[in-house]
N, C-alpha and C positions, 0 to 999 in steps of 0.2 A: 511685508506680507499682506496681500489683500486680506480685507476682513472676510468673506467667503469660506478664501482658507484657514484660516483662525477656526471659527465655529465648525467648516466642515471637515476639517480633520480631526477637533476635540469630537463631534457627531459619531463620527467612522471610528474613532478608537472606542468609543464608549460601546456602542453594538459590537464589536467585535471582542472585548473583555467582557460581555456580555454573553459568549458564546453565538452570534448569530453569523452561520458559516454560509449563507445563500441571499445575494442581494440581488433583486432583480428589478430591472427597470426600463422603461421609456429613455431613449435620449435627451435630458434637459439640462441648461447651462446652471439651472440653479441647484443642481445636485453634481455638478461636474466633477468636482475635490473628492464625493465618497464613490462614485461612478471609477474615476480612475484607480482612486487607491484600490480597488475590488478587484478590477482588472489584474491589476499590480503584485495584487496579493497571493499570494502562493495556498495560503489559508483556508481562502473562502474561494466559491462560485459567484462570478459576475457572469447573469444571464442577462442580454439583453432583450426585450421583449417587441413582439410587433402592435399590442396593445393591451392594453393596465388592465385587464378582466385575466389575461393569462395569470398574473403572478397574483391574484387572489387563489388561484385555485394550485399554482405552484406552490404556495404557502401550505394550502391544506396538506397537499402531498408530501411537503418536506414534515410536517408535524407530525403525518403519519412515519414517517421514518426517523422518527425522532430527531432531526436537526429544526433549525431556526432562522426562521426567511423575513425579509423584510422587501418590502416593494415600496419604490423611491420614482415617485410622480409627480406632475406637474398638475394643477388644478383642472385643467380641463379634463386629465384622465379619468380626472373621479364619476363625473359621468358617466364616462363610457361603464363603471364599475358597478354600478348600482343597481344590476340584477343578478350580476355572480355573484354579489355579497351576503345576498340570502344566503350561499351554500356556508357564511359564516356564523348567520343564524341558526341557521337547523343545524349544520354541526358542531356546533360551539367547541371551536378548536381556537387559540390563539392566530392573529391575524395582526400583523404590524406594520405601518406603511408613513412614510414619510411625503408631504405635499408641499409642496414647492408652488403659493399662492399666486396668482394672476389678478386682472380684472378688480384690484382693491386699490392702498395708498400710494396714488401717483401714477397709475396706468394711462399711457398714452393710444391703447389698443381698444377703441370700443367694442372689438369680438372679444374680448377675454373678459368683461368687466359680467355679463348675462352669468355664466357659469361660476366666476367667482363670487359670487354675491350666493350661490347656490347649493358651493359646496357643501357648508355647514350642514345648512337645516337636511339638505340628501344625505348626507353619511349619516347623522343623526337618525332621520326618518327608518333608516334601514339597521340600525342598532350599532352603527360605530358611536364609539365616544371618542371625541373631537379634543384635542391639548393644544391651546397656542405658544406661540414661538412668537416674542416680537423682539425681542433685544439675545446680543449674542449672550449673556450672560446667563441665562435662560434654557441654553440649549442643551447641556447634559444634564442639569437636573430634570427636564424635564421629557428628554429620550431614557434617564432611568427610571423617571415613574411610569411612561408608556411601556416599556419594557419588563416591567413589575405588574402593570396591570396586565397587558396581553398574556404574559407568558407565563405567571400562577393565577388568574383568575379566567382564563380561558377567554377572554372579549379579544371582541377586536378592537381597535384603538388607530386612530389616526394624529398624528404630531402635523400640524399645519405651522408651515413654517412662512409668517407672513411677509407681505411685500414689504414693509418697514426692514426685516431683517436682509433677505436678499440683494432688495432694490429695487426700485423701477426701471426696465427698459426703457431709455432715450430710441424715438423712431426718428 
C-alpha cells in the first residue's frame, strides 16, 4: 500500500468518526485517497468545487445547518481564499480545511514554490491557525486536534499537510 494511502485513509476515517458529512474540494492528487473515498461513501457529500473560496463559505452554510465540512486543498488555493475568510472572522463559525503543501521540500516547480512559502504567514494573517503535518504518524492526532479546535472553539484551523509527507512531484 502506498504511504498516501496509509495516512489518507487513517485522515478520512478520523473526520468521518468525527461526524464531518461534507467534503469538499479542488481536484488534487495529494488528497486523491479522501477525494475518492467521499465520492464512494454513501455517508457523506463529495462536492467537488470550481475554486477554494466556494467551500469556505460552503463550510459556513453546512454550520448553519448543523453538519460539518471540511475543504481539502492544494496550497495554491489558499490564496485564492484569503478574502472569503474574513466571512470566517466575523462569523466565527468553525472552518476546517486540509492543504496539501507545494512550492516547499524538494519542489521541482518554481510556480509553486512563491505561494508556498506564503501560505502560512496568509492564513495566519487572516486568523486561521495553521497545524503541520510532516510524518505519517502525525496525521490523526493531529486532524483530532484540528477537529477539536474548529469544531468547539469556533476557529478556523487549517492542517497543512507538508511536502515531506505527500512528496515531491518528479517533472
Amino acid at each position: 500500500m502506498a504511504v498516501q494511502e496509509i495516512w489518507g485513509n487513517a485522515l478520512y476515517d478520523t473526520l468521518v468518526e468525527a461526524g464531518v458529512g461534507i467534503f469538499s474540494y479542488v481536484p488534487d492528487g495529494g488528497h486523491k485517497v479522501m477525494i475518492q473515498r467521499a465520492i464512494d461513501d454513501p455517508r457523506v457529500r463529495a462536492i467537488s468545487l470550481t475554486t477554494e473560496e466556494e467551500g469556505v463559505a460552503l463550510a459556513a452554510g453546512a454550520h448553519l445547518g448543523g453538519a460539518k465540512a471540511v475543504l481539502l486543498m492544494q496550497s495554491s488555493g489558499a490564496g485564492n481564499c484569503i478574502n472569503m475568510l474574513s466571512l470566517t472572522a466575523n462569523g466565527q463559525f468553525p472552518f476546517l480545511c486540509f492543504v496539501t503543501m507545494r512550492g516547499t521540500f524538494g519542489e521541482q516547480n518554481a510556480w509553486q514554490v512563491p505561494m508556498g512559502k506564503a501560505v502560512r504567514p496568509s492564513l495566519e494573517s487572516i486568523g486561521v491557525d495553521c497545524l503541520e503535518v510532516e510524518r505519517e504518524d502525525e496525521v490523526a492526532e493531529t486532524a483530532e486536534a484540528a477537529l477539536n479546535m474548529a469544531y468547539r472553539s469556533n476557529r478556523a484551523v487549517a492542517v497543512l499537510l507538508s511536502q515531506k509527507l505527500i512528496g515531491a512531484k518528479a517533472f
